[in-house]
C-alpha positions as CSV (number, residue, x, y, z in Angstrom):
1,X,-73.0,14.0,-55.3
2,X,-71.0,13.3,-52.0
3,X,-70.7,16.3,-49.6
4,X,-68.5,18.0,-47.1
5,X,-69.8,19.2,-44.0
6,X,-68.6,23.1,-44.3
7,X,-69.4,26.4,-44.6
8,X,-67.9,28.4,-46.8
9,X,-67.8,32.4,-48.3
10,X,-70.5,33.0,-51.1
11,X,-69.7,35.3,-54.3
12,X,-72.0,37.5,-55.7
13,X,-71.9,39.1,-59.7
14,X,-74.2,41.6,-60.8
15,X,-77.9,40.8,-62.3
16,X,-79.1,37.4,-60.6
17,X,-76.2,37.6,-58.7
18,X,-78.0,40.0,-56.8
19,X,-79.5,37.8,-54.4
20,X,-76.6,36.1,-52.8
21,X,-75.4,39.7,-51.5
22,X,-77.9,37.8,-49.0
23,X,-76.5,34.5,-47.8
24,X,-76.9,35.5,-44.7
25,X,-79.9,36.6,-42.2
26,X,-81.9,39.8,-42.5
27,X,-84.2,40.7,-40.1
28,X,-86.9,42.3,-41.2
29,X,-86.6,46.2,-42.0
30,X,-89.5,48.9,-40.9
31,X,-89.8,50.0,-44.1
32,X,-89.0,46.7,-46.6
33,X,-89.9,48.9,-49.6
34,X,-86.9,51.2,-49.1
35,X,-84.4,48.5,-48.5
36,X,-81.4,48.1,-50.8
37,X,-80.8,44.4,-49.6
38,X,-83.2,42.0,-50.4
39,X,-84.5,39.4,-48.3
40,X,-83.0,36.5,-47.5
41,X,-82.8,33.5,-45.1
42,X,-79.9,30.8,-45.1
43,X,-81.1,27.2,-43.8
44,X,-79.4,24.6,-42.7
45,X,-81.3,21.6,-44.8
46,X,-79.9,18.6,-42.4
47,X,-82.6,17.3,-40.6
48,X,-82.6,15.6,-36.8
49,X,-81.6,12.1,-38.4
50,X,-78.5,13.5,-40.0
51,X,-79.3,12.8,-43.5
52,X,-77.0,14.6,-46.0
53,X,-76.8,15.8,-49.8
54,X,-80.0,18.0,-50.6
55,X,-81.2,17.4,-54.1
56,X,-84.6,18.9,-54.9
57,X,-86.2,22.4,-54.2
58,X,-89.8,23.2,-53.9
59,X,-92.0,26.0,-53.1
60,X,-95.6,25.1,-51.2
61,X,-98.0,27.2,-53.9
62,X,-100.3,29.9,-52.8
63,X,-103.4,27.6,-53.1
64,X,-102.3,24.9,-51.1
65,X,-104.8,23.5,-48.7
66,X,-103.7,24.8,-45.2
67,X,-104.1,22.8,-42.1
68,X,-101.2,20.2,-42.3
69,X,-97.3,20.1,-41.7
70,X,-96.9,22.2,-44.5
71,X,-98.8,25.9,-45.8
72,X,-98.3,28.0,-48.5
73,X,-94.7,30.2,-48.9
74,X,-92.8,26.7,-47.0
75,X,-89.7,25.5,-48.9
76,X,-89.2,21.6,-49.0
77,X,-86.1,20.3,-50.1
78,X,-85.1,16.5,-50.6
79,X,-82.0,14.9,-48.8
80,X,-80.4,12.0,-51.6
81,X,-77.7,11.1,-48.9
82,X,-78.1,9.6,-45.2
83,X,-75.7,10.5,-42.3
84,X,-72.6,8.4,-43.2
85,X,-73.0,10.4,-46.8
86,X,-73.9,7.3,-48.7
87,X,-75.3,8.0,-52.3
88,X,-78.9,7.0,-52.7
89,X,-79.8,6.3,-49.2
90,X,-81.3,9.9,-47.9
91,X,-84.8,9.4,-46.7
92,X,-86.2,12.9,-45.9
93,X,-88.1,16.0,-47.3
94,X,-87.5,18.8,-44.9
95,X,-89.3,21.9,-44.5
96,X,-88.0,25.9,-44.0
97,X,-91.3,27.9,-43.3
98,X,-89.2,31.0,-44.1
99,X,-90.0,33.8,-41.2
100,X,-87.1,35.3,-41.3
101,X,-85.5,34.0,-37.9
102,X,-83.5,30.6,-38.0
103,X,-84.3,28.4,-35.1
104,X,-82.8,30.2,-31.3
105,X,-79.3,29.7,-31.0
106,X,-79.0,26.9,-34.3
107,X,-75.9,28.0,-37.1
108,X,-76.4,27.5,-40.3
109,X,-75.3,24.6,-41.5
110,X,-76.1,22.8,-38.1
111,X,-78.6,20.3,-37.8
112,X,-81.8,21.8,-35.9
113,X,-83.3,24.5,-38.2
114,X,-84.8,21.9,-40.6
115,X,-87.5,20.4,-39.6
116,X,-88.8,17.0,-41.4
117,X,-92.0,16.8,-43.2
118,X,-92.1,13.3,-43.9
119,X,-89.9,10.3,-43.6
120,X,-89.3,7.8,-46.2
121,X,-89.3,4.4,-46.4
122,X,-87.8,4.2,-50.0
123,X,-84.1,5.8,-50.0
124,X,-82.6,8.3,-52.6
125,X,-84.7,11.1,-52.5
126,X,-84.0,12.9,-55.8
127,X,-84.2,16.1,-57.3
128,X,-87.5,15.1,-58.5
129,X,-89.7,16.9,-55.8
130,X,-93.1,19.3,-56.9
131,X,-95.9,20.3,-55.1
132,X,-99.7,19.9,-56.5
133,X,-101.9,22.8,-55.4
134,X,-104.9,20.5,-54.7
135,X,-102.7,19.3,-51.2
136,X,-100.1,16.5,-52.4
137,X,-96.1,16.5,-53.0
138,X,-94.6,14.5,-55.3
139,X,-91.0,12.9,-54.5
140,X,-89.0,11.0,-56.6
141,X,-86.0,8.0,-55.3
142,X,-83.0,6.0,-57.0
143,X,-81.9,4.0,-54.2
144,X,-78.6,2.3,-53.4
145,X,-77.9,-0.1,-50.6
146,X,-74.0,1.1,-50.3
147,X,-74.0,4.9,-52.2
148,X,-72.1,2.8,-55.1
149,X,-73.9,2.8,-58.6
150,X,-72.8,-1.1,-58.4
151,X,-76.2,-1.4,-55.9
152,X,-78.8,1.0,-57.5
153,X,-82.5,-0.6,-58.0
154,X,-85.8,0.8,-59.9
155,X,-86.9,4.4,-58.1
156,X,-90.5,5.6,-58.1
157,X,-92.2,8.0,-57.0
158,X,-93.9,8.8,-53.6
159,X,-97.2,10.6,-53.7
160,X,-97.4,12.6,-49.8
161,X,-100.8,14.6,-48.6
162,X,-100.2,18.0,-46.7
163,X,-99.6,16.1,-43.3
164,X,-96.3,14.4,-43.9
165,X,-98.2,11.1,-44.7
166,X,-97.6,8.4,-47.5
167,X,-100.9,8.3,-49.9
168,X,-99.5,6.1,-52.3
169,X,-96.4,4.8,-54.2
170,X,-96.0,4.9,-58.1
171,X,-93.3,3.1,-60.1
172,X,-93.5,1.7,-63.6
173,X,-90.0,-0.3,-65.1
174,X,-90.4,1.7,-68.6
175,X,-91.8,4.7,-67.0
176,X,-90.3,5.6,-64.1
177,X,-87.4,3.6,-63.8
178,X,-85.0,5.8,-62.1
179,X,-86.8,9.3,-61.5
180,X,-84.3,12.1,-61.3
181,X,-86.2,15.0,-62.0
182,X,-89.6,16.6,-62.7
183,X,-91.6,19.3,-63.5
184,X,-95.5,19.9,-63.1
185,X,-98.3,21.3,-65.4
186,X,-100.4,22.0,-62.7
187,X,-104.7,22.2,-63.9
188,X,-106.2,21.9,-60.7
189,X,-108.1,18.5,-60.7
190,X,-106.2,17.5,-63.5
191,X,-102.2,17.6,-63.9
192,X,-99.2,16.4,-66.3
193,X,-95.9,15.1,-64.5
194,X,-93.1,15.0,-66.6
195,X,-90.3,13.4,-65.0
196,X,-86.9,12.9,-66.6
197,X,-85.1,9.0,-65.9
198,X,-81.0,9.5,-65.3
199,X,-80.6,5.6,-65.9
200,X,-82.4,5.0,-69.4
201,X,-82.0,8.7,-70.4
202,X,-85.8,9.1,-71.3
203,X,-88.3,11.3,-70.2
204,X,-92.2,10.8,-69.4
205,X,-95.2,12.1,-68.8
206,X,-97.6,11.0,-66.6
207,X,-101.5,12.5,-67.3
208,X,-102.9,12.4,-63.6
209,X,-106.6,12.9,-62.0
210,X,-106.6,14.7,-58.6
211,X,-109.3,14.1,-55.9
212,X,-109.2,14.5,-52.5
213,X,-107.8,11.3,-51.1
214,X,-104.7,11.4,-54.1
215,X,-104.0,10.7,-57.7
216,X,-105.1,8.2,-60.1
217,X,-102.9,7.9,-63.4
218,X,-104.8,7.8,-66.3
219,X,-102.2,7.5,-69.2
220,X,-98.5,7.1,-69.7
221,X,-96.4,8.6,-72.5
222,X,-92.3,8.2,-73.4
223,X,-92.0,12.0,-74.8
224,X,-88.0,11.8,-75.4
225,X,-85.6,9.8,-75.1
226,X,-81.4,9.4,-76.5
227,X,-80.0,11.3,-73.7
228,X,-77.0,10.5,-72.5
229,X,-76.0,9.0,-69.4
230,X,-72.9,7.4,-67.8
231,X,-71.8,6.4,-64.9
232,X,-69.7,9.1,-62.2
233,X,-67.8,8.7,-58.8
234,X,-68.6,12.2,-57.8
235,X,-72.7,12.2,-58.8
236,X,-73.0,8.5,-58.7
237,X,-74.7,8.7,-62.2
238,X,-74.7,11.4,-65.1
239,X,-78.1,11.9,-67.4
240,X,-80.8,14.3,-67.9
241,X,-82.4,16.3,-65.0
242,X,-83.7,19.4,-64.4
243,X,-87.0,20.3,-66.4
244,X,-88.9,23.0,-67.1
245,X,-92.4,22.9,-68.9
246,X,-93.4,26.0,-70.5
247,X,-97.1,26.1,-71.2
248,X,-98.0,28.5,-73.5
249,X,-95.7,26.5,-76.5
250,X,-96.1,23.6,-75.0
251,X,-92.2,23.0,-74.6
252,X,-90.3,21.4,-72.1
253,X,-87.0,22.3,-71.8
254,X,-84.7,19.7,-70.5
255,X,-81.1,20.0,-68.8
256,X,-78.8,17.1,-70.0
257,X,-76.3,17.0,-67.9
258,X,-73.7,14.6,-69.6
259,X,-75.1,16.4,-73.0
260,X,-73.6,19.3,-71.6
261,X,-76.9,20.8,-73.5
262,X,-80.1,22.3,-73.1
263,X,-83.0,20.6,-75.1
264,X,-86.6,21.5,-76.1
265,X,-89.5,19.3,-77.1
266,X,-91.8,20.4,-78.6
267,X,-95.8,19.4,-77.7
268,X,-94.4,17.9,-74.3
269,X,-98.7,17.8,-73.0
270,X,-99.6,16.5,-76.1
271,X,-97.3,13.9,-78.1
272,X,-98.0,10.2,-78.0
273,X,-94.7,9.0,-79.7
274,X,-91.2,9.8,-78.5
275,X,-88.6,12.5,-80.1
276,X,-84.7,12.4,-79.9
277,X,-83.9,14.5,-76.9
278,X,-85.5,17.3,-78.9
279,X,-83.8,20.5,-80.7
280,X,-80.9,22.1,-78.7
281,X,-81.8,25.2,-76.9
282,X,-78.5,26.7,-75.3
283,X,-74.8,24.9,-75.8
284,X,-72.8,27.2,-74.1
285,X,-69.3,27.3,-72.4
286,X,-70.7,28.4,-68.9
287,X,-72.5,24.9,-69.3
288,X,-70.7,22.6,-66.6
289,X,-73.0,19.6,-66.2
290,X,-76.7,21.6,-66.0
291,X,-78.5,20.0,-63.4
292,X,-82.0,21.7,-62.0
293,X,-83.7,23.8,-64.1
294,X,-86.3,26.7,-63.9
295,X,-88.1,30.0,-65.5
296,X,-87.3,33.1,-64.0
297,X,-90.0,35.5,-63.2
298,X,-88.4,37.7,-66.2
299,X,-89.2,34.6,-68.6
300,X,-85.4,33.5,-68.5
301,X,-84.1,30.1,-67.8
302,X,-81.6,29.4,-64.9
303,X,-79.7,26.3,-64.5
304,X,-77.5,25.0,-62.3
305,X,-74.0,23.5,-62.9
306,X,-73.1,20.5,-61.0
307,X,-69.3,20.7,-62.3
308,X,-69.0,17.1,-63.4
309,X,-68.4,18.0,-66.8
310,X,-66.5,20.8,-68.4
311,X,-65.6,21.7,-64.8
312,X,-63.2,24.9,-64.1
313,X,-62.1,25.7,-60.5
314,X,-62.4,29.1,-61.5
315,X,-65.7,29.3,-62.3
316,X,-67.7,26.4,-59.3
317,X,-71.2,25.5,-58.5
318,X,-72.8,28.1,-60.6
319,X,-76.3,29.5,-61.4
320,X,-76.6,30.2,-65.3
321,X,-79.1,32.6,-66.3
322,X,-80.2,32.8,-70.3
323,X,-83.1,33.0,-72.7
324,X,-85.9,31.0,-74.2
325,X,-83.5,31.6,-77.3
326,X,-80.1,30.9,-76.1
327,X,-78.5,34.0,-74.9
328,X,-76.3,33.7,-71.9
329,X,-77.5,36.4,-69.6
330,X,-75.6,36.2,-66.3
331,X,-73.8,33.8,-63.3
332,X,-73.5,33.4,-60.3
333,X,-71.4,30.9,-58.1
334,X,-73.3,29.4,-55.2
335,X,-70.1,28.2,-53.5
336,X,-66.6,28.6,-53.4
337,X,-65.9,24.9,-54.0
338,X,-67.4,23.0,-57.0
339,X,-70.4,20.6,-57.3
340,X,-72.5,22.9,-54.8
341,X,-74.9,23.9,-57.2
342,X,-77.8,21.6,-57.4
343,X,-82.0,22.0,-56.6
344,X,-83.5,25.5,-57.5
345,X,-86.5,26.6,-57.5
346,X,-89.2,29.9,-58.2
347,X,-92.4,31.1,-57.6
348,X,-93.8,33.7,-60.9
349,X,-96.7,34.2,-60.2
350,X,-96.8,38.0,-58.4
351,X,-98.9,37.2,-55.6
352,X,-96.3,35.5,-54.1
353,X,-96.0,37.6,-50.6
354,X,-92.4,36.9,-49.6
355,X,-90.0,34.8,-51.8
356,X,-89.4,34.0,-55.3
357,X,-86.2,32.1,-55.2
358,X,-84.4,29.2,-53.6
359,X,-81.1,27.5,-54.1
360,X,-79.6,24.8,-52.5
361,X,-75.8,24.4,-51.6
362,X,-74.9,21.3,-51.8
363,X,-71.4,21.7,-49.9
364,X,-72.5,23.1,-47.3
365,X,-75.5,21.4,-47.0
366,X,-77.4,24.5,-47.3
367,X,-80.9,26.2,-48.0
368,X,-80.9,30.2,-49.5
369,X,-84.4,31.5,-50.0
370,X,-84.3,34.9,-51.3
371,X,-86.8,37.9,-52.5
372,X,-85.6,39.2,-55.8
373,X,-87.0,42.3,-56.4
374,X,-88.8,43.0,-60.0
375,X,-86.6,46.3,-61.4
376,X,-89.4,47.2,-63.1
377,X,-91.5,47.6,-60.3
């Protein structure tokens, strides 16, 4: 999605909406348990080469290995663009270890307050981006040579160790042709990668082994396919994204974005053969082109609205909250302008120390990593 180089005023609504009452930078309070504003740090995600358009949001789990570029609580986040704002030729994963100061005398939405973790080779980092608990992040790419859909090639994706280094590259034609998307089913020495492919409109899983030096894939499986996908001058392509794998039914839930749809398929670790984009799960008029997806810690589904369909300047770059079920819950707008809404990601496990949430603004090229506090607590 092309980009202008701005910063703009946030909204905030009630429930979600909660936590961009924060876009801005809270210092930490002497008493944090008392506080009526939650915490909050906004990040510029542009890193020293200039590159542009963040896609993909991830947390650095709790059990990451420590010792390398990256530790637990860091927020990485994917650049698709490079500095002239071409489509598909962004080469970096940048890192926000999320203190609660941005870098001395840096503005948000500067470059200098993202630091990069590694630097590709391959161009079009996606929204595909995941981090394995053993030490390794997984990227994805759909590369361009001019930001034009006329010049996009086969993607893949990039397997990274806790240093910022390359440990190896995976790409498969039926596969992985265009990886736009995934989600993780994380089992320690074992993993599934499910990873969603904007060009064919098919999703797959990959059943990895996990040792210390990488990965070794040990089977490939198509798991759905028959989503829709077309071609767009805003988001250079339109097809299904943002996942989320639910493990205790063994669903993943898939945003499609030119469906205008939420999906579910069923058995996601299990199937061998492939279903029809699954039952629908939430069809909804707040949908505008779902994008990322994610559980909330409360067991809800947010989604983000890119805005390249069913788009209403009334109503841009929005975070939709709603059930398992499909109940629309709550909104939010991330920006004031549309197609700003893009990467999110949480953390629900309740060990996590600082933050829970992250959102990226797309518009203003722009990280917000916030704690949402639990009401029941």
């Amino acid at each position: 999605m092309s980009v202008n180089i701005r910063r703009v005023t946030r909204a905030s609504a009630i429930g979600l909406a909660y936590l961009f009452l924060c876009s801005i930078n809270i210092a930490q309070a002497t008493d944090s348990q008392d506080a009526f504003l939650p915490r909050s740090i906004t990040s510029s995600t542009i890193p020293a080469n200039g590159d542009l358009n963040p896609y993909g949001v991830a947390f650095v789990p709790q059990n990451f290995p420590r010792g390398g570029s990256i530790a637990p609580g860091d927020v990485l986040v994917s650049n698709f663009n490079n500095v002239n704002n071409l489509q598909g030729t962004g080469t970096t994963i940048v890192k926000l270890t999320p203190t609660g100061d941005l870098a001395p005398g840096v503005a948000a939405g500067t470059p200098g307050n993202a630091a990069t973790f590694f630097q590709s080779h391959l161009a079009g980092l996606t929204t595909a981006l995941g981090v394995l608990g053993r030490g390794f992040v997984i990227v994805g790419n759909v590369p361009t040579t001019d930001g034009t859909l006329n010049t996009i090639s086969q993607g893949s994706l990039q397997v990274v160790d806790g240093r910022g280094k390359l440990v190896t590259t995976l790409s498969d034609s039926t596969y992985l042709d265009s990886p736009w998307d995934l989600a993780i089913n994380d089992q320690g020495n074992r993993a599934q990668i499910f990873v969603s492919n904007v060009l064919s409109g098919t999703v797959s899983r990959l059943d990895v082994s996990i040792g210390t030096l990488g990965l070794v894939v040990t089977r490939k499986v198509q798991i759905a396919i028959g989503y829709s996908t077309q071609p767009n001058a805003a988001a250079l392509v339109l097809g299904p994204t943002g996942l989320a794998y639910d493990g205790t039914s063994d669903t993943l839930f898939v945003a499609s974005t030119a469906d205008n749809a939420i999906f579910a398929v069923p058995n996601a670790g299990e199937r061998n053969t492939a279903v029809n984009k699954g039952h629908v799960v939430f069809v909804d008029p707040h949908l505008r082109g779902p994008l990322a997806l994610a559980f909330a810690p409360n067991g809800h589904l947010l989604t983000a609205n890119g805005d390249a369909v069913n788009a209403d300047p009334l109503h841009p770059s929005e975070i939709v909250e709603f059930t398992r079920t499909g109940r629309y819950v709550v909104e939010v707008n991330v920006d004031a302008s549309q197609g700003g809404a893009f990467g999110l990601a949480t953390v629900l496990s309740a060990q996590n120390p600082a933050f829970n949430y992250a959102a990226i603004d797309d518009v203003a090229n722009d990280l917000v990593v916030t704690l949402i506090p639990n009401p029941e607590q």
